[in-house]
Backbone as a printed PyTorch tensor [residue, N CA C, xyz], in Angstrom:
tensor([[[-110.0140,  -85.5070,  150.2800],
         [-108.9240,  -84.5600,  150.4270],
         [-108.5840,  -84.4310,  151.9150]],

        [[-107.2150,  -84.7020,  152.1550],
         [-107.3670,  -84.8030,  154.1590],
         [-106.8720,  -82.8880,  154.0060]],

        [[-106.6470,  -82.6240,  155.1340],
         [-106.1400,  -80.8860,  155.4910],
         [-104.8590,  -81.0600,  155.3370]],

        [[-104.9530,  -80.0840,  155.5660],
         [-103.4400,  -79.2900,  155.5920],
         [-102.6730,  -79.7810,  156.6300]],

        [[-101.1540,  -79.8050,  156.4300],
         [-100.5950,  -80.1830,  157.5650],
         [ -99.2750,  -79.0630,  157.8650]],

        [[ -98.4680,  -79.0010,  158.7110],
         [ -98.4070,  -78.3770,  159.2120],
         [ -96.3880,  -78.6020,  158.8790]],

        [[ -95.8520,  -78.2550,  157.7390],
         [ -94.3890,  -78.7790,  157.3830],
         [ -93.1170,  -78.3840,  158.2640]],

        [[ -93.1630,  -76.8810,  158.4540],
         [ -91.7050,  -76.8060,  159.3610],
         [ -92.0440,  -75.2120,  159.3080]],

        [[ -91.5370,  -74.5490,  160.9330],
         [ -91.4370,  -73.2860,  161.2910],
         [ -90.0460,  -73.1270,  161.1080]],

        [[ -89.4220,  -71.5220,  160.9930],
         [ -88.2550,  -71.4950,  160.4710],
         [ -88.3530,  -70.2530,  161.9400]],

        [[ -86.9180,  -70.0550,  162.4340],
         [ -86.4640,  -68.9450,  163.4350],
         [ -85.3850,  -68.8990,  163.4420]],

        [[ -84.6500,  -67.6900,  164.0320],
         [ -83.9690,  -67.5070,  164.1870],
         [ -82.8330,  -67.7560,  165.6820]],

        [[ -81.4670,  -68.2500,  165.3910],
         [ -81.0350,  -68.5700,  167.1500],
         [ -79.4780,  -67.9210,  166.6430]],

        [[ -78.5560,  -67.6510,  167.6170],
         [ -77.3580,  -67.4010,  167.3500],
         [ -76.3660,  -68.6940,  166.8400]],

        [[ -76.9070,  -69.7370,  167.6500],
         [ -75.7850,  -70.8920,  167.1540],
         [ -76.8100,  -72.2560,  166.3120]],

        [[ -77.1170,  -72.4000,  164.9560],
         [ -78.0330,  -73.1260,  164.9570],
         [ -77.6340,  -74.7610,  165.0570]],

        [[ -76.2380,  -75.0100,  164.7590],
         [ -76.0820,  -76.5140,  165.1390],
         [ -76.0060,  -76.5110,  166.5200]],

        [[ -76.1430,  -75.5410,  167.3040],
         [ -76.1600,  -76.1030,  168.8460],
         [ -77.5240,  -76.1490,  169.2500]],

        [[ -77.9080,  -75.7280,  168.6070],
         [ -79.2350,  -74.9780,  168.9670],
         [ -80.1420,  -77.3100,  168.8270]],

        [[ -79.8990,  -77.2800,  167.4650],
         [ -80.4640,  -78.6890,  166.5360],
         [ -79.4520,  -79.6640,  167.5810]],

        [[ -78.4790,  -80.0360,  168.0310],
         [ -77.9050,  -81.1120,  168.5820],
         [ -78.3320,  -81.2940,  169.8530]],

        [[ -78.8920,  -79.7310,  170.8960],
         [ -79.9800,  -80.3820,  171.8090],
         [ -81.3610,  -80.6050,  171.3720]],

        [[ -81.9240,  -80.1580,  170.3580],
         [ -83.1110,  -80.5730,  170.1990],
         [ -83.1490,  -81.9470,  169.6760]],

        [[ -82.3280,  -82.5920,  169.0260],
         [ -81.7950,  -83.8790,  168.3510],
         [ -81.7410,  -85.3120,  169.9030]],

        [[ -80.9370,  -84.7130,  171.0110],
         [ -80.9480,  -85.3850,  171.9700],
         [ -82.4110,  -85.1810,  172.7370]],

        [[ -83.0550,  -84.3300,  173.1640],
         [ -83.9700,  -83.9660,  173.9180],
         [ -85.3840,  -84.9070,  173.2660]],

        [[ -85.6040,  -84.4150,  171.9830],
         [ -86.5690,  -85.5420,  171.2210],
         [ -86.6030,  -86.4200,  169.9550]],

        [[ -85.3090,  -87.2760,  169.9950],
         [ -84.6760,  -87.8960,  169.6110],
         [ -85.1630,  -87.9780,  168.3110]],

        [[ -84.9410,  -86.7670,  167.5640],
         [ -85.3610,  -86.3300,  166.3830],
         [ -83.6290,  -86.5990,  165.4660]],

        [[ -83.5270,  -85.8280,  164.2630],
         [ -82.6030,  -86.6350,  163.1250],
         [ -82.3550,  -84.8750,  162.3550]],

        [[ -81.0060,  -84.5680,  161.8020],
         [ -80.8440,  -83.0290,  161.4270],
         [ -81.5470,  -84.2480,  159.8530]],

        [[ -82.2640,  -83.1710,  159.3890],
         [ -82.7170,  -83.7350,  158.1690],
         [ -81.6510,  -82.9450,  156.6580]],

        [[ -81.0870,  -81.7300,  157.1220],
         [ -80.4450,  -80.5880,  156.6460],
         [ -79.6300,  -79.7530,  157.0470]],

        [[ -78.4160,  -79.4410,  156.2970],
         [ -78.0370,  -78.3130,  156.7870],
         [ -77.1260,  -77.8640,  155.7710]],

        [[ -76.7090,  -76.4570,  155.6440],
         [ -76.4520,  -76.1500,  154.9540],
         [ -76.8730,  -74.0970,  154.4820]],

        [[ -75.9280,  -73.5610,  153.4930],
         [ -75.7420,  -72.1910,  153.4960],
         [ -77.3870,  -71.9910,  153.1180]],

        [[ -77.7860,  -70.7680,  153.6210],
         [ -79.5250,  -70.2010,  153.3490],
         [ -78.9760,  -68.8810,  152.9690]],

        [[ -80.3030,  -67.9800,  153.2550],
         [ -80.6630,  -66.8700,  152.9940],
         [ -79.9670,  -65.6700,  153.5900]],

        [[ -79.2380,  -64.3180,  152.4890],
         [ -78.4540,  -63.7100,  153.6500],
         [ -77.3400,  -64.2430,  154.0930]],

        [[ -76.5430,  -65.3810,  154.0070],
         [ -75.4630,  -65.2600,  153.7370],
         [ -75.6750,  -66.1620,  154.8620]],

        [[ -76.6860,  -67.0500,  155.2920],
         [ -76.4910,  -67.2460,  156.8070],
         [ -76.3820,  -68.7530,  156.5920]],

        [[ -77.0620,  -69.5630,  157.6640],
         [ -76.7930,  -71.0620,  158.1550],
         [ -78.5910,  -71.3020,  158.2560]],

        [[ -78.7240,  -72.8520,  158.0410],
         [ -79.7530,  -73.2060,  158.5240],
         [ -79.7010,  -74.4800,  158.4310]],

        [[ -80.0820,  -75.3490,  159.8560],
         [ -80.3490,  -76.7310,  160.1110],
         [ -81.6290,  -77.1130,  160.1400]],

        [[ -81.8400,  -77.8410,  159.2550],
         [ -83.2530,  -78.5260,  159.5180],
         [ -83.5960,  -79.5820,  160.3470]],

        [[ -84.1800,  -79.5910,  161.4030],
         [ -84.0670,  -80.9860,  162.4640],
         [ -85.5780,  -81.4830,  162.9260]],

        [[ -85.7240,  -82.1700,  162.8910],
         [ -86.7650,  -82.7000,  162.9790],
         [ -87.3120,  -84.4990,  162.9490]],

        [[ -88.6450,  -84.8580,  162.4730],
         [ -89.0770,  -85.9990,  161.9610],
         [ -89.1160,  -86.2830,  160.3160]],

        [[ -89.8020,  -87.2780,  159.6520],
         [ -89.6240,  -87.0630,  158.3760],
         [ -90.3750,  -86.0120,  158.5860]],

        [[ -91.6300,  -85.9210,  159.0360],
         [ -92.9900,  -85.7970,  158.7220],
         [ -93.0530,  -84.0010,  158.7390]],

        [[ -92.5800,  -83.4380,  159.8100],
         [ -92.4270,  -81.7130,  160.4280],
         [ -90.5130,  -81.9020,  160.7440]],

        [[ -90.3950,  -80.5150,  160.6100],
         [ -89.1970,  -79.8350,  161.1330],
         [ -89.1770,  -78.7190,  161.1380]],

        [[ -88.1400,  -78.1680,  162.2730],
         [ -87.8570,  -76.6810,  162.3930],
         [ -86.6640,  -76.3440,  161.7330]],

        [[ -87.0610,  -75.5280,  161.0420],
         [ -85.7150,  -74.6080,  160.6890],
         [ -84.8910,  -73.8800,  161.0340]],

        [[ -83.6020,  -73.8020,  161.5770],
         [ -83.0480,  -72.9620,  162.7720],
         [ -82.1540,  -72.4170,  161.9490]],

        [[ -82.4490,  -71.2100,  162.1120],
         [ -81.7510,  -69.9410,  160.7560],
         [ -80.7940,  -69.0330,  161.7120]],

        [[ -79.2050,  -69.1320,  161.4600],
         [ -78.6700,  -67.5720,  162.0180],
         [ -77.7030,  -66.9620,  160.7780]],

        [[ -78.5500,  -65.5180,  160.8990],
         [ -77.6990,  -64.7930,  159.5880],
         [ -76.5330,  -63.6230,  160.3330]],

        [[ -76.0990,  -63.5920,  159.7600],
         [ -74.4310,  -62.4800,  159.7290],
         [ -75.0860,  -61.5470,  160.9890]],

        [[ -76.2500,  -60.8530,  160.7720],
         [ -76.8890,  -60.1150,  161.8820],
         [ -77.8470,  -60.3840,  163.0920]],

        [[ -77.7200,  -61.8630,  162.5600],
         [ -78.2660,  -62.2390,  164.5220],
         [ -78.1760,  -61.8230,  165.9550]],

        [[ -79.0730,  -61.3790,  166.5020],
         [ -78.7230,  -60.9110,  167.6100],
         [ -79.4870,  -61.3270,  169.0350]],

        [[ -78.7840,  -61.0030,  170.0110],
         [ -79.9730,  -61.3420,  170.8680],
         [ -81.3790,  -60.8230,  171.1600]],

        [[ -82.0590,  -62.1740,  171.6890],
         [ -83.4490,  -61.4820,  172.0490],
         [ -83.4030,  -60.4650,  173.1940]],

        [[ -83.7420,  -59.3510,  172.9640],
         [ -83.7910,  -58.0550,  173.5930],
         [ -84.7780,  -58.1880,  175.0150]],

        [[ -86.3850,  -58.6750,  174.7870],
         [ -87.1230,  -58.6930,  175.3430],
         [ -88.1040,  -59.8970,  175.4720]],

        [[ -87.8180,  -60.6400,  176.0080],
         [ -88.9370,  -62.5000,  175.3980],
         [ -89.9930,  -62.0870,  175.6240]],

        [[ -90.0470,  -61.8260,  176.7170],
         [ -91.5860,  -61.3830,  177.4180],
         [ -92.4080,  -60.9050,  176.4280]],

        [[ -92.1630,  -59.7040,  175.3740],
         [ -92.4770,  -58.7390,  174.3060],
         [ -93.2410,  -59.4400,  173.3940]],

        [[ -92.5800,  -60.9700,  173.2130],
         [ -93.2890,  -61.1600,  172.3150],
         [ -94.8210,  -61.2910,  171.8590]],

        [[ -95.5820,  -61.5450,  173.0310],
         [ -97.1030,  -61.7990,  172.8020],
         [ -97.3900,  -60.5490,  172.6680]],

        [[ -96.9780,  -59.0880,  172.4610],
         [ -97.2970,  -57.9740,  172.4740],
         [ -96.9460,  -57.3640,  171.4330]],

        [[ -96.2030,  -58.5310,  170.4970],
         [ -95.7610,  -57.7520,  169.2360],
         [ -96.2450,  -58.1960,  167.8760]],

        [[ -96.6100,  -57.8480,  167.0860],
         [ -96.9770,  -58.4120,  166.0860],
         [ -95.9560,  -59.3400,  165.8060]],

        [[ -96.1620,  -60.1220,  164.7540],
         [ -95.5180,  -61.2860,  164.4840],
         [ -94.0420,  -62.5120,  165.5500]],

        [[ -94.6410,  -62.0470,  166.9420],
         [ -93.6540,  -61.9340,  167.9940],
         [ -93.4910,  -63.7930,  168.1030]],

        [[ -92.6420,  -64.5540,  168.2810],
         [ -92.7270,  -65.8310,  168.1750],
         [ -93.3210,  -66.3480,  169.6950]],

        [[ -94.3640,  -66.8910,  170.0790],
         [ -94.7730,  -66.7940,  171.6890],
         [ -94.3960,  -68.0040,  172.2940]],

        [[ -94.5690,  -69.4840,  171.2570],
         [ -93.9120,  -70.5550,  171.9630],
         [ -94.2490,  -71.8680,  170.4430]],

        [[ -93.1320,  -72.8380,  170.9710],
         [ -92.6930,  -73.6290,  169.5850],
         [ -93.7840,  -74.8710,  170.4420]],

        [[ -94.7070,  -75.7640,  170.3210],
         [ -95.2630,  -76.5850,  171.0020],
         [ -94.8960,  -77.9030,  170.3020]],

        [[ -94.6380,  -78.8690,  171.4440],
         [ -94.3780,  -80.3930,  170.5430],
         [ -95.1950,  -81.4250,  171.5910]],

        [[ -95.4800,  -82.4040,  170.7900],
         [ -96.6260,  -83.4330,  171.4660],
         [ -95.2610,  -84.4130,  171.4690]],

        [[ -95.2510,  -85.4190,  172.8560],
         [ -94.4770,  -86.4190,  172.9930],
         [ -95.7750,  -87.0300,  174.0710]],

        [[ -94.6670,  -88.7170,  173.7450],
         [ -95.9890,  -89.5130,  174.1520],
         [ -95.7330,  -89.5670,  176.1710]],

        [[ -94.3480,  -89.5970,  176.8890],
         [ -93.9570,  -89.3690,  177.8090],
         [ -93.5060,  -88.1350,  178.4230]],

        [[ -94.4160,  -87.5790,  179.0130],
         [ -93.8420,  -85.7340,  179.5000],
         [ -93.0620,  -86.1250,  180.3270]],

        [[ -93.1010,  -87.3240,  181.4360],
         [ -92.4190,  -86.9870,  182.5120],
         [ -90.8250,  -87.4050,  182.1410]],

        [[ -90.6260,  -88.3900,  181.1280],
         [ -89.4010,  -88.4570,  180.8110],
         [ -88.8800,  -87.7130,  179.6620]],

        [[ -89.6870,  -86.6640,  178.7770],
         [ -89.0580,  -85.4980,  178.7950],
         [ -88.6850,  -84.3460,  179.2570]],

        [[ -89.1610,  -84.6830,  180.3100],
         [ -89.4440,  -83.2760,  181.4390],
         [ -87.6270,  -83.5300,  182.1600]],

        [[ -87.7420,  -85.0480,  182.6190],
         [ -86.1680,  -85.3350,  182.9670],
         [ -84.8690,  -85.0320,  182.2610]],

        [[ -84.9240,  -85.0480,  180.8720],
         [ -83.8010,  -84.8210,  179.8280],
         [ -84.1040,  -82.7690,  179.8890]],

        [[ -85.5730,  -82.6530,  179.6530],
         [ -85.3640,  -81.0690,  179.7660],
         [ -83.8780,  -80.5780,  181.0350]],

        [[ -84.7250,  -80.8680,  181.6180],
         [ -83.3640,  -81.1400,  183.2250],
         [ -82.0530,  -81.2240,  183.0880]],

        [[ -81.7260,  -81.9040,  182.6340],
         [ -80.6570,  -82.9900,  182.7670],
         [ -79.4400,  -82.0490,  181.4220]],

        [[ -80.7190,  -81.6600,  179.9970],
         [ -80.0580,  -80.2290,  179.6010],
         [ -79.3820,  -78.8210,  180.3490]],

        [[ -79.6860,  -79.0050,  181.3600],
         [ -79.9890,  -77.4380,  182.1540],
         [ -80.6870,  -76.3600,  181.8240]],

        [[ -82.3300,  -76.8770,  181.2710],
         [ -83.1860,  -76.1110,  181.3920],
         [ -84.2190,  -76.1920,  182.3980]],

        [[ -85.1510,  -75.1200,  182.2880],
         [ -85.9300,  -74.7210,  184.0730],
         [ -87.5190,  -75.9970,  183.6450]],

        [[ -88.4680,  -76.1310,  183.8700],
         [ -89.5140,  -76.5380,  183.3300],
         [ -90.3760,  -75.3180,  184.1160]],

        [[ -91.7150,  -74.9660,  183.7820],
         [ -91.9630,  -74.3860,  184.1890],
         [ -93.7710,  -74.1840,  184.2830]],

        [[ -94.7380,  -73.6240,  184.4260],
         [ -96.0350,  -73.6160,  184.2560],
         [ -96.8530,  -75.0620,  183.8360]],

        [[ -96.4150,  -75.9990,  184.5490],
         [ -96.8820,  -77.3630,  184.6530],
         [ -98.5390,  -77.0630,  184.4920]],

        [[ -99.5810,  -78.1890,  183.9820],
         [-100.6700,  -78.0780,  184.1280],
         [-101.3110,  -79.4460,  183.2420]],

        [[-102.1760,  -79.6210,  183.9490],
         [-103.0520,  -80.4410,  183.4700],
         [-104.3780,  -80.1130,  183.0390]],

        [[-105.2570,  -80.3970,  181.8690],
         [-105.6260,  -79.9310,  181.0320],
         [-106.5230,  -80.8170,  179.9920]],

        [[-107.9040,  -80.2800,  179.8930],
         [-108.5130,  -81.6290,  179.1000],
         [-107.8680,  -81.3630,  177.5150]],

        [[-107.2460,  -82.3770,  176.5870],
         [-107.7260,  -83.0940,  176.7270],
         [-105.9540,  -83.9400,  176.9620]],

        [[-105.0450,  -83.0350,  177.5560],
         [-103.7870,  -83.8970,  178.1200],
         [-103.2270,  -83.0070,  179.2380]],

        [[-101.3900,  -82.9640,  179.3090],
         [-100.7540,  -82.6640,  180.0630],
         [ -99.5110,  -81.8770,  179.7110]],

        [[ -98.8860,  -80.4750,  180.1690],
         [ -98.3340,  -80.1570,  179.6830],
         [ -97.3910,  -79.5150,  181.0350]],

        [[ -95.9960,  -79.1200,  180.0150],
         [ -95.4280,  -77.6180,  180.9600],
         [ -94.3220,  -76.7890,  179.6960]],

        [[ -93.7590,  -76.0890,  180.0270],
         [ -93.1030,  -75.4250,  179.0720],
         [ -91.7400,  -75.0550,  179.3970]],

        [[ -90.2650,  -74.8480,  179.2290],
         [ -89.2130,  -74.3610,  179.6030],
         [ -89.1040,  -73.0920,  178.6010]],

        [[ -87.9610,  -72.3680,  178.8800],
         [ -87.1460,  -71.8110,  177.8290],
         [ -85.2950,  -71.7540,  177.7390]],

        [[ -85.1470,  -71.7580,  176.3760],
         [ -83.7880,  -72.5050,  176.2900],
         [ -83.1290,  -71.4020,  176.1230]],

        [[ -81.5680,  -71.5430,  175.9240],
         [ -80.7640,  -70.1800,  176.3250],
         [ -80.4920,  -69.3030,  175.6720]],

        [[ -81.6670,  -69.1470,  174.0780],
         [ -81.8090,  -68.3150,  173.6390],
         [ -82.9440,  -67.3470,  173.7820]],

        [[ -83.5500,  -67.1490,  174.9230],
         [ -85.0410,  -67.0820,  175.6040],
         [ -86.0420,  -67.5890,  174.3380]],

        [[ -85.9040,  -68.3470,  173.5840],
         [ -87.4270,  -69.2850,  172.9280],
         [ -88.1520,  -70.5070,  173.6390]],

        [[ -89.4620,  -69.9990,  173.9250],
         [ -90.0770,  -70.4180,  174.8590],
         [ -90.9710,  -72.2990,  174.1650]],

        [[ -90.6890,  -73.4050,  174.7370],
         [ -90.9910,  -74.6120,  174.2040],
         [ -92.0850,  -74.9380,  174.9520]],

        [[ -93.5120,  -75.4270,  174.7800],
         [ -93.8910,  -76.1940,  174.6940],
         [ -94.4710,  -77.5530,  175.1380]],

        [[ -94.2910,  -78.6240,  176.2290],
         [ -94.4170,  -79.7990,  175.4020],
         [ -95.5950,  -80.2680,  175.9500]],

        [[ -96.3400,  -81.0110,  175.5800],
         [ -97.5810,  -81.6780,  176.1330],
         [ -97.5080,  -83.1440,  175.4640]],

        [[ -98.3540,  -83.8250,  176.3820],
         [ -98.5650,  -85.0660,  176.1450],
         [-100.0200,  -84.8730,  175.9560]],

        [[-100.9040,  -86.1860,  175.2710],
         [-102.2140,  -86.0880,  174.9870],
         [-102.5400,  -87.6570,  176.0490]],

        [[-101.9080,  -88.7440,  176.1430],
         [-101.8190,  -89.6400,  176.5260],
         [-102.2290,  -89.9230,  178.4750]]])
């Protein structure tokens, strides 16, 4: 029996096909879905076959009030993490998006740093390589 794996996180953003067409360019991932959801709202599924995120905005979306908040809140979203095999040439397209990179570090048993995109949701990325 192998474990469990890990299928697709679902969140919330104000624009979700904009949201999926940079994540689509950034890690040259594929919308697997899209189409009316829950609440009357939108949701793109983008991703690999294997995992995807679900990027949900309903009629009452709003902005994030406080990012910072979140590690202080129960169920607060703190950061989306993705493994790629080249950081430094995603680190360039992070860029090249007009996002910041930020808390660089190296780390047994890889390499990482994290941005956040212009809905303050905080990404992630490390390499293991």
């Amino acid at each position: 029996m192998s474990p469990a794996q890990l299928e697709h996180i679902n969140f919330t953003v104000p624009d979700p096909h904009a949201t999926a067409a940079w994540l689509c360019t950034l890690f040259d991932w594929q919308i697997r879905w899209s189409g009316n959801a829950i609440h009357g709202g939108q949701t793109v599924h983008v991703g690999s076959d294997d995992s995807y995120l679900a990027i949900y905005s309903g009629p009452g979306a709003g902005p994030k009030t406080n990012p910072a908040a979140s590690y202080d809140q129960v169920a607060g979203l703190n950061h989306i993490g993705i493994v790629v095999d080249d950081l430094d040439a995603i680190e360039k397209k992070v860029k090249a998006l007009g996002f910041t990179p930020k808390s660089h570090a190296d780390y047994a048993p890889g390499r990482r740093f994290y941005f956040d995109d212009s809905d303050g949701i905080e990404y992630e990325v490390v390499s293991y390589r």
